[in-house]
Short mmCIF file of the C-alpha atoms (twelve columns), coordinates in Angstrom:
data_MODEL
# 
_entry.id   MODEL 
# 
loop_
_atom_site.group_PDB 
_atom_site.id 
_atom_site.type_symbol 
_atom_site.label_atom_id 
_atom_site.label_alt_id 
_atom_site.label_comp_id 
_atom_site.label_asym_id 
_atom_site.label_seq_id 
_atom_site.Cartn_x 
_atom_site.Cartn_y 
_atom_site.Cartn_z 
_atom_site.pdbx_PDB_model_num 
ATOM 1   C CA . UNK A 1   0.000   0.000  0.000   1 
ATOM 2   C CA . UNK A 2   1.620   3.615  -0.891  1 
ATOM 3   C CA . UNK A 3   2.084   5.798  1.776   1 
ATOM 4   C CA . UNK A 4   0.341   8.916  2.171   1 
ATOM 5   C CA . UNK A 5   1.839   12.278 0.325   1 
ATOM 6   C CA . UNK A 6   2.758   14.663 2.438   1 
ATOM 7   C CA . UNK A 7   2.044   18.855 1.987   1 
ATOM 8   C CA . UNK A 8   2.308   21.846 4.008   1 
ATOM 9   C CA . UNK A 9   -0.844  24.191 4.333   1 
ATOM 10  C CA . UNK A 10  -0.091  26.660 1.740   1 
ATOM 11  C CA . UNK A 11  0.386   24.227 -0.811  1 
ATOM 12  C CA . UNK A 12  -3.109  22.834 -0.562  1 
ATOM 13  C CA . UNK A 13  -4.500  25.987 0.151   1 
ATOM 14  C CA . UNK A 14  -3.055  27.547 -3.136  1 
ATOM 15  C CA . UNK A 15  -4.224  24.579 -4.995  1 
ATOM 16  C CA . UNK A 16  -7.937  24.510 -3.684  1 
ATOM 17  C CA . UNK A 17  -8.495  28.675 -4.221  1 
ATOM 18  C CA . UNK A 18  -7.688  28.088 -7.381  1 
ATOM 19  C CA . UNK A 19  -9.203  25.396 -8.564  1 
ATOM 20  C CA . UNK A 20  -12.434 27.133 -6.825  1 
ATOM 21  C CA . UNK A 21  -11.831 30.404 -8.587  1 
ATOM 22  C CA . UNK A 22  -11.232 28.560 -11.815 1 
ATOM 23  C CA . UNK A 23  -14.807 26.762 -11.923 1 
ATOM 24  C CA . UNK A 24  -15.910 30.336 -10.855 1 
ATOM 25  C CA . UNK A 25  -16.285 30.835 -7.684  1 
ATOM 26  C CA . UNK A 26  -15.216 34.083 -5.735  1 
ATOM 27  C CA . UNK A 27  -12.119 34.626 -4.353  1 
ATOM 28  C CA . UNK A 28  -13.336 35.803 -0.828  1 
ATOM 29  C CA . UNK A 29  -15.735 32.678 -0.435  1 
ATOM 30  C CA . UNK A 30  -13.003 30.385 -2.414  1 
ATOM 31  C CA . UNK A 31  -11.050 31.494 0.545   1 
ATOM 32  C CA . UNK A 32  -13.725 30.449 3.160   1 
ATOM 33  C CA . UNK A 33  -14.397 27.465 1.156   1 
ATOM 34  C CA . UNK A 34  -10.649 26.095 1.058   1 
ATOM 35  C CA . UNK A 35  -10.099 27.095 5.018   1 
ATOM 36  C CA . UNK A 36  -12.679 24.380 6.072   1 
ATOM 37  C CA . UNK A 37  -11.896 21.862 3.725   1 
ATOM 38  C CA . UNK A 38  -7.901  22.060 5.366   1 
ATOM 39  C CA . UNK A 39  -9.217  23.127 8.687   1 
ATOM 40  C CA . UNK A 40  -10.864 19.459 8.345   1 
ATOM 41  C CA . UNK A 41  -7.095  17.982 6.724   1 
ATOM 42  C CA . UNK A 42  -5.376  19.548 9.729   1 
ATOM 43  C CA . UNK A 43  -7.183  17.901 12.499  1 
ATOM 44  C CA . UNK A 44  -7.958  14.097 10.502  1 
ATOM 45  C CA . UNK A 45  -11.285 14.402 9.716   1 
ATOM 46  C CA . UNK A 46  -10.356 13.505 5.939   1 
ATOM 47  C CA . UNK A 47  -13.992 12.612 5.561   1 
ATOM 48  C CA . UNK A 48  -14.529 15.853 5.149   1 
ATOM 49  C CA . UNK A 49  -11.705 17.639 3.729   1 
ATOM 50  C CA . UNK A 50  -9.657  18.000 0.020   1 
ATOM 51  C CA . UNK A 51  -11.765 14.688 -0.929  1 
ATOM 52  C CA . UNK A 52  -14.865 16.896 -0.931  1 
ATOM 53  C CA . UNK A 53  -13.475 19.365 -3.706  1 
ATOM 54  C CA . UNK A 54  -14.146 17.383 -7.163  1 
ATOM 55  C CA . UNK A 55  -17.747 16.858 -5.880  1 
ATOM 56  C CA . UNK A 56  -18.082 20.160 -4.863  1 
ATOM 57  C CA . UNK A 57  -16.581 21.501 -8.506  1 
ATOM 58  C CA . UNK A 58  -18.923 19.393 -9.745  1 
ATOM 59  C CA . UNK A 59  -22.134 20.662 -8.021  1 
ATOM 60  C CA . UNK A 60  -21.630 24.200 -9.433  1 
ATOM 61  C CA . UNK A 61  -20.796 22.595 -13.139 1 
ATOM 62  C CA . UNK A 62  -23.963 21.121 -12.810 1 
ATOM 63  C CA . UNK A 63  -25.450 24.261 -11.344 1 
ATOM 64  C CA . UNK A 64  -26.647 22.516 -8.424  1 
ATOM 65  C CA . UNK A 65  -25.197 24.923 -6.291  1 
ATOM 66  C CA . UNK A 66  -25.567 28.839 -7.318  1 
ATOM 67  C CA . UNK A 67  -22.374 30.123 -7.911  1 
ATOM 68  C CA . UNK A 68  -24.013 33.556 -8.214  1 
ATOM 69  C CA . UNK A 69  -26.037 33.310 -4.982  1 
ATOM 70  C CA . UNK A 70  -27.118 36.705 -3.115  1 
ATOM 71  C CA . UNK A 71  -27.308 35.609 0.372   1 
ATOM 72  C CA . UNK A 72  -29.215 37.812 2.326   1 
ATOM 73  C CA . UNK A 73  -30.545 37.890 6.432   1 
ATOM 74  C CA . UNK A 74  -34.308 38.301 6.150   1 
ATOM 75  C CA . UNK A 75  -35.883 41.092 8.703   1 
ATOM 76  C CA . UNK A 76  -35.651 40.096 12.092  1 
ATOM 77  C CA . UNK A 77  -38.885 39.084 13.702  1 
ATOM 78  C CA . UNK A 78  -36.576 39.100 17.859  1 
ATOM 79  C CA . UNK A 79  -33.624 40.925 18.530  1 
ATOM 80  C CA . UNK A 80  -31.222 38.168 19.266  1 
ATOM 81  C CA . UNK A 81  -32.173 36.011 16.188  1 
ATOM 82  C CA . UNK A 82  -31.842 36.486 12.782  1 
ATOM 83  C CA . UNK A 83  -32.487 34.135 9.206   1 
ATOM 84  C CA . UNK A 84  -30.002 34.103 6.307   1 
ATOM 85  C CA . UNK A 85  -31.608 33.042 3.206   1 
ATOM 86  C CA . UNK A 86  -28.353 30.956 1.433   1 
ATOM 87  C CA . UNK A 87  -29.696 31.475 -1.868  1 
ATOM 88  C CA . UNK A 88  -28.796 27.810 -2.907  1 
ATOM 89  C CA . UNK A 89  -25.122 28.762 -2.482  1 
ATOM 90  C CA . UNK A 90  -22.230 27.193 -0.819  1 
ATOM 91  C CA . UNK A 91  -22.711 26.580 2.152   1 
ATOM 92  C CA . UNK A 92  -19.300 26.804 4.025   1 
ATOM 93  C CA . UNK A 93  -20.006 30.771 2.791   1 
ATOM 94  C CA . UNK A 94  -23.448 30.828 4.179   1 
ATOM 95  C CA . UNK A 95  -22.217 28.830 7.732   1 
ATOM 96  C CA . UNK A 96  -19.173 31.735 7.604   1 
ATOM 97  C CA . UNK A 97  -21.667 34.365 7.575   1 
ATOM 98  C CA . UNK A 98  -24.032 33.218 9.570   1 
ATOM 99  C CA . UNK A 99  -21.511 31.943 12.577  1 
ATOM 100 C CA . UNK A 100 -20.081 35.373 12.298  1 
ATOM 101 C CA . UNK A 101 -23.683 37.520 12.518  1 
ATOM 102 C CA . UNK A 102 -24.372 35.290 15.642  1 
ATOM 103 C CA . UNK A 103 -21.367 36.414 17.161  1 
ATOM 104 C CA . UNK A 104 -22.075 40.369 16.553  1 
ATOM 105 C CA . UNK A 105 -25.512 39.663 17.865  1 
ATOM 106 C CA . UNK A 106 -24.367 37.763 21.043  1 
ATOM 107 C CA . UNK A 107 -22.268 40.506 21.698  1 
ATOM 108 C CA . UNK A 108 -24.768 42.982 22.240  1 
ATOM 109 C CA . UNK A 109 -27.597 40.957 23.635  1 
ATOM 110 C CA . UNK A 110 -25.527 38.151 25.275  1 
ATOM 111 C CA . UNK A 111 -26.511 35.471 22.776  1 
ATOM 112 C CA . UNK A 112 -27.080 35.394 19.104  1 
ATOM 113 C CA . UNK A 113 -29.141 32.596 17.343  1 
ATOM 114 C CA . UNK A 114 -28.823 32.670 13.160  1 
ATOM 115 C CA . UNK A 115 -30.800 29.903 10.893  1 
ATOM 116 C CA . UNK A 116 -30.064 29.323 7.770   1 
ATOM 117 C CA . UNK A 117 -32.174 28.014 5.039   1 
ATOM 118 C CA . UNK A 118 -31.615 26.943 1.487   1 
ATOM 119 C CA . UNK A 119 -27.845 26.227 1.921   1 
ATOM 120 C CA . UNK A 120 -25.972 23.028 1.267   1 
ATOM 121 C CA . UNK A 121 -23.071 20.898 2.693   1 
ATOM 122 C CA . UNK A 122 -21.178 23.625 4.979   1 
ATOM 123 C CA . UNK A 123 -18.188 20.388 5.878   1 
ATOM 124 C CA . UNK A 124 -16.544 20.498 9.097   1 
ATOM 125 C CA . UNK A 125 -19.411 21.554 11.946  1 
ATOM 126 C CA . UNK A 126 -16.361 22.270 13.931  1 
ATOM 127 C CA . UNK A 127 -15.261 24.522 12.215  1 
ATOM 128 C CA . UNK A 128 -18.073 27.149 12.262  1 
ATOM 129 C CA . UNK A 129 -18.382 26.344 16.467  1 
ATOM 130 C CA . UNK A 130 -14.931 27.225 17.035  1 
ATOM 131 C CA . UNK A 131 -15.164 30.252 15.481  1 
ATOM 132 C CA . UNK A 132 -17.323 31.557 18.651  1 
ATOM 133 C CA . UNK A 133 -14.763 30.027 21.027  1 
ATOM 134 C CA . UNK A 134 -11.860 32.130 19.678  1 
ATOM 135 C CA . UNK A 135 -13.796 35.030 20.185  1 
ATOM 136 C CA . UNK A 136 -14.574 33.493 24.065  1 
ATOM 137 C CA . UNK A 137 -18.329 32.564 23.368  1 
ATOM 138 C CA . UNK A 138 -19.322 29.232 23.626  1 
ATOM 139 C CA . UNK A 139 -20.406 28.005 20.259  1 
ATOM 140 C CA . UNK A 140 -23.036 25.485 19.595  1 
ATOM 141 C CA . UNK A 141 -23.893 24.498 15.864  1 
ATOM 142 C CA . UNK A 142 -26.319 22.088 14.424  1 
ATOM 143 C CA . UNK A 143 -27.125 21.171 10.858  1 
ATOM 144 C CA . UNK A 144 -29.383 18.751 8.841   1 
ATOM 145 C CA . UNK A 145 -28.749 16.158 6.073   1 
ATOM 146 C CA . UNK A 146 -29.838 13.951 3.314   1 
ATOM 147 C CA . UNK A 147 -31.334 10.534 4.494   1 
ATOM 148 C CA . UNK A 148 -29.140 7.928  5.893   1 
ATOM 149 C CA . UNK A 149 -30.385 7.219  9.313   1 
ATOM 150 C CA . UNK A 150 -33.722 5.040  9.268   1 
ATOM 151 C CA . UNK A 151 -35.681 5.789  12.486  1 
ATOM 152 C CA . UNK A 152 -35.540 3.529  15.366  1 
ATOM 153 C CA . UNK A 153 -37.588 0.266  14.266  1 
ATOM 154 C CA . UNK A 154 -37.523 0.681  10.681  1 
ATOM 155 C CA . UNK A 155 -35.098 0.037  7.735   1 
ATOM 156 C CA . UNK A 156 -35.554 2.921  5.564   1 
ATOM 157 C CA . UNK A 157 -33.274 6.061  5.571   1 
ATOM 158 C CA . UNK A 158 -35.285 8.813  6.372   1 
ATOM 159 C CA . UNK A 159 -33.239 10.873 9.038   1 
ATOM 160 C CA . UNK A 160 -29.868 12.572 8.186   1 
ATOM 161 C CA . UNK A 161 -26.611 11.895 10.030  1 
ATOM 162 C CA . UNK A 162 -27.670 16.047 11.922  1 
ATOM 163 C CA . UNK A 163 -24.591 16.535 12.756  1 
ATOM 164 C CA . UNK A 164 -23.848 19.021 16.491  1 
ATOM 165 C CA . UNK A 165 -21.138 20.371 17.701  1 
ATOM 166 C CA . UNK A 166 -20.255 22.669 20.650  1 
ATOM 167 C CA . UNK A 167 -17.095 24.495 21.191  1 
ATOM 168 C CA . UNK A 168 -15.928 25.469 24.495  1 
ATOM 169 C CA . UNK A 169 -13.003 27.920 25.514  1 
ATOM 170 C CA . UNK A 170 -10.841 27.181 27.866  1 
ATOM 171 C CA . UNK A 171 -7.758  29.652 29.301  1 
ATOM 172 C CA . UNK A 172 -4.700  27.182 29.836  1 
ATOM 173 C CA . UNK A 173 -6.186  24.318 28.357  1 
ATOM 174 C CA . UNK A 174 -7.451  23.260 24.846  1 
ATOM 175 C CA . UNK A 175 -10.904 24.523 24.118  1 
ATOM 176 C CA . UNK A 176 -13.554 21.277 24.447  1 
ATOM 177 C CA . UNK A 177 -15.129 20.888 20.940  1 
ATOM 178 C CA . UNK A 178 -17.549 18.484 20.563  1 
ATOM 179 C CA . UNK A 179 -18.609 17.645 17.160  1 
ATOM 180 C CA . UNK A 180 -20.381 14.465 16.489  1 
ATOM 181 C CA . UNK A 181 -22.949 13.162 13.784  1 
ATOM 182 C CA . UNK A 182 -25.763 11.266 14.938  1 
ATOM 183 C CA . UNK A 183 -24.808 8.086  12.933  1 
ATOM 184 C CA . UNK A 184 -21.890 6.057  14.339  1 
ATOM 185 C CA . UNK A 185 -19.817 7.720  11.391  1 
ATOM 186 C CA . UNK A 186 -20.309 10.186 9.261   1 
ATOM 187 C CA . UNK A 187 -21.122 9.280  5.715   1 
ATOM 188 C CA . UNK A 188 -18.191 11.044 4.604   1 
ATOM 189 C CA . UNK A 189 -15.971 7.939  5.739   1 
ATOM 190 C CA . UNK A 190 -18.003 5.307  4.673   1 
ATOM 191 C CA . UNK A 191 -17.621 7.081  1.240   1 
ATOM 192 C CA . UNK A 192 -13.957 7.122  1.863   1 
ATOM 193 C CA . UNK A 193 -13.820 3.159  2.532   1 
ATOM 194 C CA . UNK A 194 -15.552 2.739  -0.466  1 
ATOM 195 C CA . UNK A 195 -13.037 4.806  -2.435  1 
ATOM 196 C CA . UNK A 196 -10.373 2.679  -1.105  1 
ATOM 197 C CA . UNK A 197 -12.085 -0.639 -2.046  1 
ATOM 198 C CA . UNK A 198 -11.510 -1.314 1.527   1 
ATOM 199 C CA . UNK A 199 -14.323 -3.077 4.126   1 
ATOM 200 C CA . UNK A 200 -15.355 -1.433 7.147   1 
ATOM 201 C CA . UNK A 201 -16.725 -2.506 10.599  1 
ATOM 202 C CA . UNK A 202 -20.103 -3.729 11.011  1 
ATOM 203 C CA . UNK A 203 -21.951 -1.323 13.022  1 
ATOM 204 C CA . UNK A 204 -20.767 1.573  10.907  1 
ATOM 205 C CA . UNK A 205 -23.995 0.501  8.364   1 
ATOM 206 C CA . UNK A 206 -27.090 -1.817 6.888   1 
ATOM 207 C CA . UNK A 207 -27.697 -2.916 3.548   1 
ATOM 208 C CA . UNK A 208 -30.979 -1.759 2.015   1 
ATOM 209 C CA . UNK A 209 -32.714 -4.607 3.812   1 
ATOM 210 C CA . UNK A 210 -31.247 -3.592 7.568   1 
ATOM 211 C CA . UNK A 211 -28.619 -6.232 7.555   1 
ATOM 212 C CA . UNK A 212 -25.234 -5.260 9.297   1 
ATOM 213 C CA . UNK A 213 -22.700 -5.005 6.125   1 
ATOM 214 C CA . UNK A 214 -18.880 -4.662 6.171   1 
ATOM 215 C CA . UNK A 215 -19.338 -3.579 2.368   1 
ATOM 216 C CA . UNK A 216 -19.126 0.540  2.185   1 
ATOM 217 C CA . UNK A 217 -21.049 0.283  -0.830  1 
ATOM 218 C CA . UNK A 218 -23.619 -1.841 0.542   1 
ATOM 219 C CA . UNK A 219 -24.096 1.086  3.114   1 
ATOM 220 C CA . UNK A 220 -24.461 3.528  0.887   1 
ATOM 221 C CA . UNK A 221 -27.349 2.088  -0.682  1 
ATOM 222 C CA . UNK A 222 -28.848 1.373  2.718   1 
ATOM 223 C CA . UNK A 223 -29.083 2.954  6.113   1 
ATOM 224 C CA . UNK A 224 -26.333 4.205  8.970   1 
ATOM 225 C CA . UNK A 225 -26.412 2.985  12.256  1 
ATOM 226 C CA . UNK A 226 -27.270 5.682  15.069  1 
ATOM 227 C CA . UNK A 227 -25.410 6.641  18.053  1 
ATOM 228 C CA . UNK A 228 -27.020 4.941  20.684  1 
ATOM 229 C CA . UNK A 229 -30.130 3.415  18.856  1 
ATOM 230 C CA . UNK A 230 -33.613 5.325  19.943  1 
ATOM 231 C CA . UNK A 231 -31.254 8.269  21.605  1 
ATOM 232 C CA . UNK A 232 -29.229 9.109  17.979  1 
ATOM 233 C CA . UNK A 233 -32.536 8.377  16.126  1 
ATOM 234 C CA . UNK A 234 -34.431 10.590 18.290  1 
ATOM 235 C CA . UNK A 235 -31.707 13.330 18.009  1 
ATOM 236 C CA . UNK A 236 -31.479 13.330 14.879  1 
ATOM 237 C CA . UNK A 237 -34.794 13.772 14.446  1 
ATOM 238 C CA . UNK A 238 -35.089 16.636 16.832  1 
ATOM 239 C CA . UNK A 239 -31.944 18.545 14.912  1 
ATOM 240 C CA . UNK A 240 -33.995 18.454 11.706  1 
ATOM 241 C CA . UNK A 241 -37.208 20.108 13.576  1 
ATOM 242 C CA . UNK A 242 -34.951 22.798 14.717  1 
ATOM 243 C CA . UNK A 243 -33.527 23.664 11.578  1 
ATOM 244 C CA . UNK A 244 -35.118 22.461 8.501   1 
ATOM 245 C CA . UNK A 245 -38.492 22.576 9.410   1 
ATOM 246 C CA . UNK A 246 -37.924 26.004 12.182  1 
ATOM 247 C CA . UNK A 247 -36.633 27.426 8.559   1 
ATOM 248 C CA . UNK A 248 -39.313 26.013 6.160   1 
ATOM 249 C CA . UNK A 249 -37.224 24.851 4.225   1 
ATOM 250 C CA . UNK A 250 -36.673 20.733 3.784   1 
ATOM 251 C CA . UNK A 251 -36.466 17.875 6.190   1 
ATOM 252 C CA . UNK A 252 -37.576 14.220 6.875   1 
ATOM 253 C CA . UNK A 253 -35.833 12.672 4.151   1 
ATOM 254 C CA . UNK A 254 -36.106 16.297 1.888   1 
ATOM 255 C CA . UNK A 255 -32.320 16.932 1.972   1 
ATOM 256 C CA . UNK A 256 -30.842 16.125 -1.119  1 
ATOM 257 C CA . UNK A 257 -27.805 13.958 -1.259  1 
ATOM 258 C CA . UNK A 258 -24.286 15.920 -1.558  1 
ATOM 259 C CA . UNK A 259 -23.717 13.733 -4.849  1 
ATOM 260 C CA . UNK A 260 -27.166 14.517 -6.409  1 
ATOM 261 C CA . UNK A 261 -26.375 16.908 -8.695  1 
ATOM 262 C CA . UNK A 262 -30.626 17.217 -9.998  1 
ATOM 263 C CA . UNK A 263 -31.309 20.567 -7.847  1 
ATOM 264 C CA . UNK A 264 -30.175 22.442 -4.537  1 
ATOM 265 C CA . UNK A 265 -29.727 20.138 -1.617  1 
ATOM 266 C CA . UNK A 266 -31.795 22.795 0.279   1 
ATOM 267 C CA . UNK A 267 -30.031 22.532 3.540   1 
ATOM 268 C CA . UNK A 268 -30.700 23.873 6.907   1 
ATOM 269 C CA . UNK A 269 -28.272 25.494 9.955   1 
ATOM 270 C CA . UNK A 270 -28.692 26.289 13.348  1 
ATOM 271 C CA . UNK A 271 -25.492 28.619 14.652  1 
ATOM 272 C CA . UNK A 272 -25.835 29.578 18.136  1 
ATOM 273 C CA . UNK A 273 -22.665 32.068 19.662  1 
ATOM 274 C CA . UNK A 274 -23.271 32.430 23.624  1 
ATOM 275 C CA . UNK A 275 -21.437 35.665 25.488  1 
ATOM 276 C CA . UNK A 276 -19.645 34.117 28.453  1 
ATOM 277 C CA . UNK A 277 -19.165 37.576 29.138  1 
ATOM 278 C CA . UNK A 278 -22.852 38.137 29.879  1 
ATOM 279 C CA . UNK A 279 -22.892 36.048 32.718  1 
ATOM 280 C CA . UNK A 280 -19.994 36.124 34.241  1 
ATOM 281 C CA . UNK A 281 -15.727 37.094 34.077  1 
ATOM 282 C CA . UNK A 282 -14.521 35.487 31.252  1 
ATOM 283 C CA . UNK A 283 -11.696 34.506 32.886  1 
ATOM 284 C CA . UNK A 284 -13.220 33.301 35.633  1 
ATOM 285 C CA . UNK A 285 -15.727 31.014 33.814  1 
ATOM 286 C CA . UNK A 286 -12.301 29.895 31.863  1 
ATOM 287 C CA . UNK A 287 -10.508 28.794 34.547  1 
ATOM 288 C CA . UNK A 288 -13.508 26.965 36.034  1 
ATOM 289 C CA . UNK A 289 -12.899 24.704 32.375  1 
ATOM 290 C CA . UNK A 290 -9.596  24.582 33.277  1 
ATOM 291 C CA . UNK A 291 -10.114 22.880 36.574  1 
ATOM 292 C CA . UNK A 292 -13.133 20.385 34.682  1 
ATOM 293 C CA . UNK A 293 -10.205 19.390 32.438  1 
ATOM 294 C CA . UNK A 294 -7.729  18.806 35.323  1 
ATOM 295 C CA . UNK A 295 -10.158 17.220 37.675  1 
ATOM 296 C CA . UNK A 296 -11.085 14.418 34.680  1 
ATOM 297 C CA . UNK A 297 -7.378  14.319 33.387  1 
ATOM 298 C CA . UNK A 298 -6.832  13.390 37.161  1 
ATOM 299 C CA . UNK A 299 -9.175  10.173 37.071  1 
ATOM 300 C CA . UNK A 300 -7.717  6.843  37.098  1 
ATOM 301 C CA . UNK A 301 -7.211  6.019  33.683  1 
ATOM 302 C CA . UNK A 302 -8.758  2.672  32.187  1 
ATOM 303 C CA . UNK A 303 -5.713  0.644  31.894  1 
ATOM 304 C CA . UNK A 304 -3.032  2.210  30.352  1 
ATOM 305 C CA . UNK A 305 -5.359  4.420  27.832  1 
ATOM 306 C CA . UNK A 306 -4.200  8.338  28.244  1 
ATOM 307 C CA . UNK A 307 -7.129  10.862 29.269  1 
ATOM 308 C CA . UNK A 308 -8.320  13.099 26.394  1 
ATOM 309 C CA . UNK A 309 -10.822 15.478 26.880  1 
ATOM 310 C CA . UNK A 310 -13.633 16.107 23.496  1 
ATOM 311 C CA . UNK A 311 -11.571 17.988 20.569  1 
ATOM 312 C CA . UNK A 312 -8.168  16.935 21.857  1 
ATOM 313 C CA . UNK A 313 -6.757  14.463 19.656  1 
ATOM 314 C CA . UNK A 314 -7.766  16.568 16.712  1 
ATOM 315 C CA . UNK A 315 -5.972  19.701 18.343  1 
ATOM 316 C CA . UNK A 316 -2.943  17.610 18.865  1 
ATOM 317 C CA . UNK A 317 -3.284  16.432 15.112  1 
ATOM 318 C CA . UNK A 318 -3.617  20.156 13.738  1 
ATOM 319 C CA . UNK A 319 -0.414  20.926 15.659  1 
ATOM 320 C CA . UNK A 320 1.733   18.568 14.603  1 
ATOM 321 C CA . UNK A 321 0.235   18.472 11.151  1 
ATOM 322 C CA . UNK A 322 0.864   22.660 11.088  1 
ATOM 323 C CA . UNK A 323 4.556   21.458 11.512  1 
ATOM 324 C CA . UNK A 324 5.344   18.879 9.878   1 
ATOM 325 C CA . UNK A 325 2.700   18.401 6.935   1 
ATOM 326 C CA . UNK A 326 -0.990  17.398 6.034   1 
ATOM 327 C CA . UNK A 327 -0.756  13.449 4.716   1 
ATOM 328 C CA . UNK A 328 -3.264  13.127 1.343   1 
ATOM 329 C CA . UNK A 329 -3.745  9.433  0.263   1 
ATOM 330 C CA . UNK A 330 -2.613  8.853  -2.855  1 
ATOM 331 C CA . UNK A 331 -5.903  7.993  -4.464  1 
ATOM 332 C CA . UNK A 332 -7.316  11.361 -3.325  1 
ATOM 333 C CA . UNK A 333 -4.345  12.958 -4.868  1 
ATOM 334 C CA . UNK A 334 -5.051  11.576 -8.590  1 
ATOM 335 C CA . UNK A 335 -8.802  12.354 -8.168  1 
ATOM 336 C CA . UNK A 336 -7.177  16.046 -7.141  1 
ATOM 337 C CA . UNK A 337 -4.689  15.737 -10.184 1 
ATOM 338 C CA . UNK A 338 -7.835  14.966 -12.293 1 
ATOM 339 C CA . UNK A 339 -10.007 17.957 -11.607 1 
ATOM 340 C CA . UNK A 340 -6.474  20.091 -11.853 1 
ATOM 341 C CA . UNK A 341 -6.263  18.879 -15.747 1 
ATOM 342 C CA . UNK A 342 -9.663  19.824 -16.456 1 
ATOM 343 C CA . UNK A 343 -9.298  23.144 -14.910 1 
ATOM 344 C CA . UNK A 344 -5.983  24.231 -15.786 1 
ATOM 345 C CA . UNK A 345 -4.497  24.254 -12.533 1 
ATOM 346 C CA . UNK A 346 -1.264  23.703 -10.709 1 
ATOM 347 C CA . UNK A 347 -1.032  19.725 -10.089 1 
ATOM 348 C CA . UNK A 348 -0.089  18.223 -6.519  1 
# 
């Protein structure tokens, strides 16, 4: 098996903006677009990083997704909330935007809640939660999905994988970020196994018929597993009330698949930013995460296993990966190499 190539951030960043810019795309949001896909490279959630660029090309060839889109926030029906109409475009651009507004609003009335309806796959939840926590909010995001998940009892996909994820900040410490689908894994890696021709573990997915299958491809065509059974089914469910159905715009099975290139996905968002500073010292409420990190970090371990708190392995990752190199798999490189030719862009 070849080893993976290694790259340093700029490289792939160069490569990505303009590719992007290339199949038209603004520079600005070709910027935004190429940050998540690396910020999800730098901390080994491949799933969703460079892999995702040839399909993502491909949605605004197909005009799938609006390359021209005119996002715009609707008027505000509450202060502290506000609804950004993504205008079918991408939606890394509309999460940016709509992370950001929460942010401004939280800092006047303490919190800031922004929806966001008629978007499409924004990547790396992660990405647009941490963006509160480096301005010392806590961040909580939320979005919803094409079908994958069948609900608890049945064997057809109805639910999407909903992903959530909350960033924390911490002062000493690394920030807790949690960021979890509700399907044991995301699609995203199940599409990666089946790139690789490689099997993966039973409980990752069912066949069409609710078997367990170790075949990727198999899994594709059925169901993922849920987190939990009734409790992932359940929250899943609950994600896609509070964003594609609080925004009118489509859920329950609505969501169009990231690789259906027939019409907008029509995606929803939740991005919540909440002002430490409105309830108490920022440093103070800090420090008291400091001391939840120590006190678990202080636990008997399980056996020799270290003690990571939620977000920490991938912090460690982005690190040593800001060092020393992001590692792309050779297969993802030629698909890369591919969409470079047709483009007229620099090759890896």
């Amino acid at each position: 098996m070849e080893q993976p190539i290694l790259y340093d951030l700029s490289t792939l960043n160069d490569f990505c903006i303009e590719v992007l810019t290339k199949a038209g795309v603004k520079l600005e949001e070709a910027e935004i677009i190429s940050e998540t896909l690396l910020f999800a490279e730098l901390r080994n959630i491949k799933s969703h990083g460079i892999v995702r660029l040839p399909t993502y090309v491909k949605r605004l060839e197909n005009a799938a997704v609006n390359q021209n889109a005119e996002m715009r926030f609707l008027e505000n029906k509450a202060a502290a909330v506000s609804v950004l109409d993504a205008d079918n475009g991408m939606g890394q651009v509309a999460g940016y935007k709509a992370m950001k507004a929460a942010i401004d609003i939280a800092r006047i009335y303490g919190i800031g809640l922004v929806a966001v309806k008629n978007s499409n796959h924004f990547g790396v939840a992660s990405y647009f939660s941490m963006l509160a926590s480096k301005e010392d909010m806590i961040g909580l995001v939320m979005t919803n999905a094409s079908p994958a998940i069948a609900p608890f009892g049945t064997k057809t996909p109805l639910l999407g994988t909903n992903p959530l994820t909350v960033a924390v900040p911490a002062k000493k410490g690394k920030p807790i970020v949690l960021d979890m689908s509700m399907s044991t894994v995301a699609r995203g890696k199940i599409r990666m196994a089946a790139l690789q021709n490689k099997e993966m573990p039973l409980d990752w997915g069912l066949d069409k018929d609710g078997n367990p299958t170790s075949d990727p491809s198999e899994a594709l065509l059925g169901s993922l597993v849920p987190i939990g059974g009734v409790k992932g089914s359940g929250l899943s469910l609950i994600i896609d009330l509070l964003t594609g159905a609080l925004t009118g715009t489509s859920f329950l099975g609505e969501v169009k698949n990231i690789t259906d290139m027939s019409g907008p996905s029509k995606t929803s968002h939740l991005f919540i930013a909440i002002n430490i500073g409105a309830f108490m010292d920022i440093d103070e409420y800090k420090e008291r995460v400091d001391d939840a990190i120590s006190k678990i970090k202080s636990l008997p371990p399980k056996g020799d296993n270290e003690i990571f708190m939620a977000g920490e392995i991938e912090q460690n990752i982005m690190e040593k990966r800001l060092a020393e190199g992001i590692p792309v798999d050779i297969e993802v490189v030629a698909e890369l190499n591919k969409l470079a030719l047709d483009y007229d862009a620099a090759r890896l």
